[in-house]
C-alpha positions as CSV (number, residue, x, y, z in Angstrom):
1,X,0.0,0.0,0.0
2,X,1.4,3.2,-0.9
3,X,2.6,5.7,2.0
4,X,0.4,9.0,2.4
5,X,3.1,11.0,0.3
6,X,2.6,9.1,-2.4
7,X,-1.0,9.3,-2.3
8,X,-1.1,12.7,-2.3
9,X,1.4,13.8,-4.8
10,X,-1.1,11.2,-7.3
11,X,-4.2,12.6,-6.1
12,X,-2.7,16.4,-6.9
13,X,-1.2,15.3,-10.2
14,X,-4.8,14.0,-11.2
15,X,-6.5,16.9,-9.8
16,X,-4.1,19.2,-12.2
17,X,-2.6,21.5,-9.4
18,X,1.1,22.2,-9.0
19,X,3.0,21.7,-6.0
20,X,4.1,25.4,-6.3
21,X,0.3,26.6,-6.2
22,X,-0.3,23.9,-3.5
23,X,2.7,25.2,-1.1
24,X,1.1,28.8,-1.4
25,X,-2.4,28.0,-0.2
26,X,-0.7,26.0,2.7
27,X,2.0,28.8,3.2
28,X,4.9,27.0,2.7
29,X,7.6,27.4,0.2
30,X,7.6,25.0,-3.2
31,X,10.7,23.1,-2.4
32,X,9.1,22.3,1.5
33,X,6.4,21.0,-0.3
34,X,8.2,18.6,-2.4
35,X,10.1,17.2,0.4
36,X,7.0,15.8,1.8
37,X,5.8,14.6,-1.3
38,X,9.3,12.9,-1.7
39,X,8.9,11.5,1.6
40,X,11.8,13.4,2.8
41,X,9.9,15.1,5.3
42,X,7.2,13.7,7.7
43,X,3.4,14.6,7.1
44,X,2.0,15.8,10.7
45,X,-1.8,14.5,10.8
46,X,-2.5,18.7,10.6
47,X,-0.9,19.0,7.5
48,X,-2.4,15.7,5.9
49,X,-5.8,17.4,6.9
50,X,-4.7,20.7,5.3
51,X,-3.5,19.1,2.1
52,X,-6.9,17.0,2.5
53,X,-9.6,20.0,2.3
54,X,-6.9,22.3,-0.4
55,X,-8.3,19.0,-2.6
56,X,-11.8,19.2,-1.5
57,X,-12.0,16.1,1.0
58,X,-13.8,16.5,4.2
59,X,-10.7,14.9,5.6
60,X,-7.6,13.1,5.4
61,X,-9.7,9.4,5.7
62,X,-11.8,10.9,2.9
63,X,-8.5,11.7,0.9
64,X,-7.4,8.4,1.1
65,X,-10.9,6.5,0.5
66,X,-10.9,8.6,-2.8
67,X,-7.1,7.4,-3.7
68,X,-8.2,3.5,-3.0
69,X,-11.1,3.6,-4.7
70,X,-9.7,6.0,-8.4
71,X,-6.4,5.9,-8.3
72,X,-5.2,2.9,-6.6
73,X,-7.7,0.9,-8.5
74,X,-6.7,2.2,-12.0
75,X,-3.3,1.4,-11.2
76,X,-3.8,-2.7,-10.1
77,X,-6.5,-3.1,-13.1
78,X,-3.5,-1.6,-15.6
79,X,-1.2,-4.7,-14.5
């Protein structure tokens, strides 16, 4: 199963929204951004909720309910 990172670096790619414009709405700079999507740097469960709602989600469960059941799924029915 992939790690939270992962999930939401796909769920922003499909959604179309750069990490630059993402960092901005959660007042961070572009490059702190992409050390948590790199897993370089640890999500806190306040951030994960932050990145959660900036997507629309009522939540972070919600986030990854949506990446199991679109984005996960697409991916094992490819193999």
């Amino acid at each position: 199963m992939p790690e939270l990172h992962e999930k939401i670096r796909a769920i922003r790619m499909m959604k179309g929204i750069k990490q630059s414009e993402l960092a901005e709405l959660l007042g961070m700079k572009q490059q702190s951004f992409s050390k948590i999507e790199n897993g370089k740097t640890a999500i806190t469960c306040e951030m994960a909720e932050k990145i959660a709602k900036h997507f629309g989600f009522l939540g972070r469960l919600e986030m990854t309910q949506f990446y199991e059941a679109h984005i996960l799924r697409l991916t094992v029915s490819r193999v």
